[in-house]
C-alpha positions in Angstrom: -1.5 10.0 25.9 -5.0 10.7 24.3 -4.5 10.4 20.7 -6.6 11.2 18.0 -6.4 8.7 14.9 -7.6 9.7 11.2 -7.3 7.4 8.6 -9.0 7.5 4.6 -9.7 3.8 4.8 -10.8 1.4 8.1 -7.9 0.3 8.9 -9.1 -3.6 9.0 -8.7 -6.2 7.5 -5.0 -5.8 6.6 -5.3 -7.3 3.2 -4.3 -4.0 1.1 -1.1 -2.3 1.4 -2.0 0.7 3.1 -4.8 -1.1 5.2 -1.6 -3.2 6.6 0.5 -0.3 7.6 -2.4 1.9 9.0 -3.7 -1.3 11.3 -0.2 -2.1 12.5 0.1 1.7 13.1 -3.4 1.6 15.3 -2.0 -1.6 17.1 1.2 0.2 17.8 -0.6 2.9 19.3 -3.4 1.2 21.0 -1.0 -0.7 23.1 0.8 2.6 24.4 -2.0 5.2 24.9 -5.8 5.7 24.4 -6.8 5.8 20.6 -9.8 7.5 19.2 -10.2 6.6 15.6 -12.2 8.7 13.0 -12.2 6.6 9.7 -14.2 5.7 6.7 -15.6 2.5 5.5 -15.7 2.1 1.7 -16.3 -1.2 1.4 -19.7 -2.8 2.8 -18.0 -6.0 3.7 -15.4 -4.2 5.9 -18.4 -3.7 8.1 -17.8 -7.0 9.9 -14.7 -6.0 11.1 -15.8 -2.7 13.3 -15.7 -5.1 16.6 -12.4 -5.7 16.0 -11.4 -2.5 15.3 -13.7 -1.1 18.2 -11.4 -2.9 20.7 -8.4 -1.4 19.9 -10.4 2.5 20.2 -11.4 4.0 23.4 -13.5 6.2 20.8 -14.5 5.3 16.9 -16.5 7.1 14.5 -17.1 5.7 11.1 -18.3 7.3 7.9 -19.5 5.6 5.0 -18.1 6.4 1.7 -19.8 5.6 -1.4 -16.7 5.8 -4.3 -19.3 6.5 -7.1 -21.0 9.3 -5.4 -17.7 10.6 -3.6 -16.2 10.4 -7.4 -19.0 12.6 -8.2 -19.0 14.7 -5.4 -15.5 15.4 -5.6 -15.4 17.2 -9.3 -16.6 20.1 -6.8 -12.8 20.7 -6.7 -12.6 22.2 -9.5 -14.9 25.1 -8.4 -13.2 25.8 -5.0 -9.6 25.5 -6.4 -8.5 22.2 -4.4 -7.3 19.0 -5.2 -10.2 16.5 -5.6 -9.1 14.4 -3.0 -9.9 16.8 -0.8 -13.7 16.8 -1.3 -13.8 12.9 -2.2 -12.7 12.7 1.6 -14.7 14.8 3.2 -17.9 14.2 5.5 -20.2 16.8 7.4 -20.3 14.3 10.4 -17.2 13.3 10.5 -15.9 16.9 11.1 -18.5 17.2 13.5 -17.4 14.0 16.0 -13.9 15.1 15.7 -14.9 18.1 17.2 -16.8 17.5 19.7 -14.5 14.4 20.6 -11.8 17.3 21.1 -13.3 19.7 23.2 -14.6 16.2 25.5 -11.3 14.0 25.6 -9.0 17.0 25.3 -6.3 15.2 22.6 -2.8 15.2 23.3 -1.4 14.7 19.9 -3.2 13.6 16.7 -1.7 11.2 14.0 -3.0 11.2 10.2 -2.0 8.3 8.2 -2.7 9.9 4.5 -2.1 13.0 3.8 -5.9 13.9 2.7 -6.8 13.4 6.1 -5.1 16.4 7.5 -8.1 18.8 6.6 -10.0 17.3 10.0 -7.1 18.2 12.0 -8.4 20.9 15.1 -6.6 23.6 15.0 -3.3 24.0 17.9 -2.9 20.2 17.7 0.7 18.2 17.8 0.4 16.7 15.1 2.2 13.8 12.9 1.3 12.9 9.4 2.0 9.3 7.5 1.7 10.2 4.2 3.1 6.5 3.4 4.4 7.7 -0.4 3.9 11.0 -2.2 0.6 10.6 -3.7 0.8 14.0 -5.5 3.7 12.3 -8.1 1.4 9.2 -8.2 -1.2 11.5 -9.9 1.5 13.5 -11.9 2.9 9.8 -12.9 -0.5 8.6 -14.0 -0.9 11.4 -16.9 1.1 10.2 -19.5 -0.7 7.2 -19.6 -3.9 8.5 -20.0 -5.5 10.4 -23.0 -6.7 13.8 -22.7 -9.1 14.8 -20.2 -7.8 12.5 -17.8 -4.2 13.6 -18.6 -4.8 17.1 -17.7 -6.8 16.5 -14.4 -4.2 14.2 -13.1 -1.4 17.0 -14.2 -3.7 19.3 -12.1 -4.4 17.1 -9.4 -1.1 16.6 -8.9 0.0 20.4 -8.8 -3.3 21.0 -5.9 -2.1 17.9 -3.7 1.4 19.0 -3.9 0.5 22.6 -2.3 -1.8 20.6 0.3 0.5 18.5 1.2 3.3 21.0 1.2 0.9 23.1 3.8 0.2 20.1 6.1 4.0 19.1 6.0 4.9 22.6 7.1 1.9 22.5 10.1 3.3 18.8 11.2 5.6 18.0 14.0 6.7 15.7 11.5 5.6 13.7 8.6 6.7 10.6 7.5 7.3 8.5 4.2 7.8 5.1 3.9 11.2 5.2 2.6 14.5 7.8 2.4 13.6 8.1 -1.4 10.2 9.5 -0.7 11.6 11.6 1.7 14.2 13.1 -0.5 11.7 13.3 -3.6 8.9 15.3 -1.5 12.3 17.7 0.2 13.1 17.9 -3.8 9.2 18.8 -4.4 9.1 22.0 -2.4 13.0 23.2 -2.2 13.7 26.2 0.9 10.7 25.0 2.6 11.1 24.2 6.5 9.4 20.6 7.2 10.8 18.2 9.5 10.4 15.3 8.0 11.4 11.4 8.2 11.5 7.6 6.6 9.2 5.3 8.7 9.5 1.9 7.1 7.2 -1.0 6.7 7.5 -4.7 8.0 6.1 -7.7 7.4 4.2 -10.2 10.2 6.5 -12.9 9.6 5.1 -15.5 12.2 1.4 -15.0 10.4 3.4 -14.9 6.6 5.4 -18.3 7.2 5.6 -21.5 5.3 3.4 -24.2 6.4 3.8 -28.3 5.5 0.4 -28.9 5.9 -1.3 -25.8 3.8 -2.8 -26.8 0.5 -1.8 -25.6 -2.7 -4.8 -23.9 -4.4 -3.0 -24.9 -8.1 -3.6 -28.1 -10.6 -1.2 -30.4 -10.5 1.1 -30.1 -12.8 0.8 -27.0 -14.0 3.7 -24.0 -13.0 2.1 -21.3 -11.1 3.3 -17.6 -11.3 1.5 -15.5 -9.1 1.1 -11.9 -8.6 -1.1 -10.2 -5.7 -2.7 -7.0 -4.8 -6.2 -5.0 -4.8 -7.0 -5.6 -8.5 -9.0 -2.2 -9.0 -5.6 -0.4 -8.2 -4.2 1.1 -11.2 -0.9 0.3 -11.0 -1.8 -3.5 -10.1 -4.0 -2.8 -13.4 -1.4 -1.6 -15.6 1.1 -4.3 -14.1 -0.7 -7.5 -14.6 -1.9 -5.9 -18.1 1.6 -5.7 -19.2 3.2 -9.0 -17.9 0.1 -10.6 -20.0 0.9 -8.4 -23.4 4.9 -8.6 -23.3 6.2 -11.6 -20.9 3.7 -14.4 -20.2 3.7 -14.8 -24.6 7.6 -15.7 -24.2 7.3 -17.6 -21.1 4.6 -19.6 -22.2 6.9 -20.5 -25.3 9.6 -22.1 -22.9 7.7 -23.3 -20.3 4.1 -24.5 -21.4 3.0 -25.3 -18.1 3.0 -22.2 -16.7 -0.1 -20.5 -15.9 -0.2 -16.7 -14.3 -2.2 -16.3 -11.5 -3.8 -13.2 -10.4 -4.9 -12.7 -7.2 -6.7 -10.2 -5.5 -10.1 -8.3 -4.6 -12.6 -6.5 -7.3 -11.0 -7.2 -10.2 -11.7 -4.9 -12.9 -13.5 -5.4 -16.4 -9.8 -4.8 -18.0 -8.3 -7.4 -15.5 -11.0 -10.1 -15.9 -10.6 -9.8 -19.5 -7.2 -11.3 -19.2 -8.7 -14.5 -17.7 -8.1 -17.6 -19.9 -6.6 -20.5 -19.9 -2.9 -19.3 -19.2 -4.3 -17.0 -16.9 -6.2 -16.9 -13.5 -8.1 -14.4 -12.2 -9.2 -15.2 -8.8 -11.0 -12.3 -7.0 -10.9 -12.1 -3.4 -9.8 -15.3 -1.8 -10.0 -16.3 2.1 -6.7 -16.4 2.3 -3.8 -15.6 -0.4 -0.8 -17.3 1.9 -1.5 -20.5 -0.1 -0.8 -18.8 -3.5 2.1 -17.2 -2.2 3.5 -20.5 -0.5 2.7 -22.9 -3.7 3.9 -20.1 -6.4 6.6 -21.1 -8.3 7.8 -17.7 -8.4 5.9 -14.5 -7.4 6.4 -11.3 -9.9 5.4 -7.7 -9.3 6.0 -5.9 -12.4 5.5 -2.2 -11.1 5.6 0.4 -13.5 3.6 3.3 -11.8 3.4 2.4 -8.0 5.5 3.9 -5.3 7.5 3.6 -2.0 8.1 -0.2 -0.3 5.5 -2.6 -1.6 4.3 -4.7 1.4 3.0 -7.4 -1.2 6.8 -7.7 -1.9 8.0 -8.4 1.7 4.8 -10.7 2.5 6.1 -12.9 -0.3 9.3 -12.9 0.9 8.5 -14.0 4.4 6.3 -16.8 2.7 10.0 -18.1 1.2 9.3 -17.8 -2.1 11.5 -16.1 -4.9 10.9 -13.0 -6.0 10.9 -10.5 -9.3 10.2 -6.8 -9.2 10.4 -3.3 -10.2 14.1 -2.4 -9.1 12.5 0.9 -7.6 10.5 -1.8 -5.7 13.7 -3.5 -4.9 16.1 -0.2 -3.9 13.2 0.0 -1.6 13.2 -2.5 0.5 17.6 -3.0 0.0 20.2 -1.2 -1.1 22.1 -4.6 -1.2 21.9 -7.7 -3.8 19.2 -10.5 -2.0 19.2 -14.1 -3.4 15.8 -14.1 -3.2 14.4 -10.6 -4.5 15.7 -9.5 -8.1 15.3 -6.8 -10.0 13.7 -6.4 -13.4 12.7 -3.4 -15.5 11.6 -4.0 -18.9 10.0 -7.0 -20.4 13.1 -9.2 -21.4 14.9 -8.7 -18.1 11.3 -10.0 -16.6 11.5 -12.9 -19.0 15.2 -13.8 -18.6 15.0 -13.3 -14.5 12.0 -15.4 -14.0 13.1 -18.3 -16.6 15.8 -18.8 -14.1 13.7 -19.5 -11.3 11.0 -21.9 -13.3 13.9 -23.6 -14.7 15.4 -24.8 -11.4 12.8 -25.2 -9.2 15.4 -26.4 -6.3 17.5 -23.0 -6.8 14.0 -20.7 -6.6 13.4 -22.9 -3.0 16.7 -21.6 -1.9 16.4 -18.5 -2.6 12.8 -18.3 -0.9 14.6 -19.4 2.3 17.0 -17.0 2.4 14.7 -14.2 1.4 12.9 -15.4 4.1 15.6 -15.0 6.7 16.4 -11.5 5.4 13.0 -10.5 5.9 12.4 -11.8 9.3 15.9 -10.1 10.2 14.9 -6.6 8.6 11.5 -6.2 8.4 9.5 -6.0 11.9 6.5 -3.7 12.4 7.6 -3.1 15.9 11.1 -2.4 15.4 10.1 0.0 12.8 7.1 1.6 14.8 8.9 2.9 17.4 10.5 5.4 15.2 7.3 7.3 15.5 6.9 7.4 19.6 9.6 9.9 19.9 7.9 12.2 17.9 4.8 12.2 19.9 6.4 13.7 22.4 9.8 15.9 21.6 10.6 17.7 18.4 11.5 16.1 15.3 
């Protein structure tokens, strides 16, 4: 088939959550039909990768995004009535190659991996959406935690992005979420309303997130690392880190003082450098964050606001190390008890879980293992992939 492919964010290098589902997704297509790919690069030094995203595309079109000016640009929102993501996502020549790239390959089917990226869909299109989570209850979780005027225009954004999404879900062949719970949150979201709509799990590349004898730890000797990973200018990473610092690593510290908490993870902001010190590590982007993951001690993820199956959760996993989460992050990715993946969700159960761990080092190792082997049983891209070919082709 000739497939159209839009996605908010090159999908390349996988080294973000969503960029690791939406380049798995373009590999999984790639390999069964002819891809054309209209995306956006907001990074500059994503701009190395285009040659090997142009070898998976029979046709790419790229638009550079500035977040400052798109941030601005989007507040025009609030004049025309729509969510803001709307306008922060949307580009004159963008809408132009997609169509003229429809009228010349003559698309079979077109698949949008975020919801935003619907308004570029041609008209009379098949059409399947990957919304991933549902982003409109990200913004309408965000506002409590922010003063007023932020408060109200996440409230509102949330209310716009519901209806938009509500629209495309209605136009779709089918949409997906990344787990049953979203699912049955966005079915509660907009009651009597006919979507077809359906769970389309992530996985993890276990061979490339494996243990290896000879990889280096990136720690000092002696010291006990706990690491947490993630894009550092996400909120949620934000507010996460933020609070293991304020309300755990203070108690921790007290029993164990060799620990040190390591963050790790691309543009850091002011608020997350300002934790750095010396019971805390703030890294940045690194070449390559298996090492932190394969040399933690234990790996946390204390997510208070973020949503749906967190892939830095299962790559953790598959390195064989322990880990502590969210329990929403947990009910995720298993309805059943793990050795290796607890749940946690206020600050002493944090505390009491993860003292465990760094007080038996040979227990956490076991653990690892066998969170490792549940991972590699459960949790292949492929496997869960092909729940999307179907739909290309018959009703959902």
């Amino acid at each position: 088939m000739k497939i159209l492919y839009l996605v908010h964010r090159l999908p390349y290098p996988p080294n973000k959550g969503d960029k690791v589902r939406s380049y798995h997704l373009l590999k999984h297509l790639a390999a069964r039909h002819e891809v054309h790919l209209g995306t956006f690069i907001d990074d500059p030094d994503d701009e190395q990768h285009l040659p090997r995203v142009q070898a998976l595309c029979a046709g790419l079109h790229v638009a550079r995004l500035n977040p400052r000016t798109a941030k601005l640009l989007s507040l025009r929102g609030l004049l025309t009535g729509e969510a803001l993501s709307l306008p922060y996502y949307r580009d004159a020549g963008l809408q132009a190659w997609v169509a003229e790239a429809a009228a010349r390959v003559g698309f079979d089917a077109v698949v949008v991996f975020s919801g935003v990226m619907a308004q570029y869909v041609p008209p009379g299109l098949r059409m399947l959406v990957d919304f991933v989570d549902v982003d409109s209850a990200k913004w309408r979780d965000y506002a409590p935690e922010h003063a007023w005027p932020m408060s109200w225009l996440y409230r509102r954004e949330s209310t716009q992005l519901l209806a938009f999404e509500q629209r495309t879900a209605r136009a779709a062949q089918c949409s997906f979420f990344v787990t049953d719970n979203e699912v049955a949150l966005f079915r509660d979201l907009g009651p009597g309303q006919t979507m077809k709509l359906a769970a389309l799990g992530n996985g993890v590349d276990a061979d490339f997130f494996a243990p290896d004898a000879a990889r280096a730890s990136p720690f000092t000797a002696g010291e006990l690392p706990l690491v947490f990973t993630g894009a550092m200018d996400y909120w949620p990473n934000v507010d996460a880190v933020t609070w293991l610092v304020r309300d755990m690593l203070p108690a921790l510290r007290e029993r164990f003082p060799a620990l040190r908490f390591h963050i790790v993870g691309r543009s850091p902001t002011p608020a997350v450098q300002a934790l750095a010190g010396p019971a805390v590590n703030v890294t940045g982007t690194v070449p390559d964050v298996r090492p932190y993951l394969q040399h933690a001690a234990v790996v946390v993820a204390p997510l208070r606001l973020a949503r749906g199956l967190q892939n830095k959760v299962l790559e953790a996993m598959a390195m064989a190390r322990p880990v502590v989460a969210a329990g929403s992050c947990v009910r995720a990715i298993t309805d059943a008890s793990q050795p290796g993946l607890q749940p946690a969700d206020d600050a002493p159960a944090y505390v009491q879980q993860l003292s465990l761990w760094l007080a038996d080092p040979a227990a956490a190792d076991t653990a690892g293992r066998r969170a490792r082997d549940f991972v590699v049983g459960a949790y292949s891209w492929g496997a869960h992939l092909a729940g999307l070919d179907r739909y290309l082709e018959t009703p959902c």
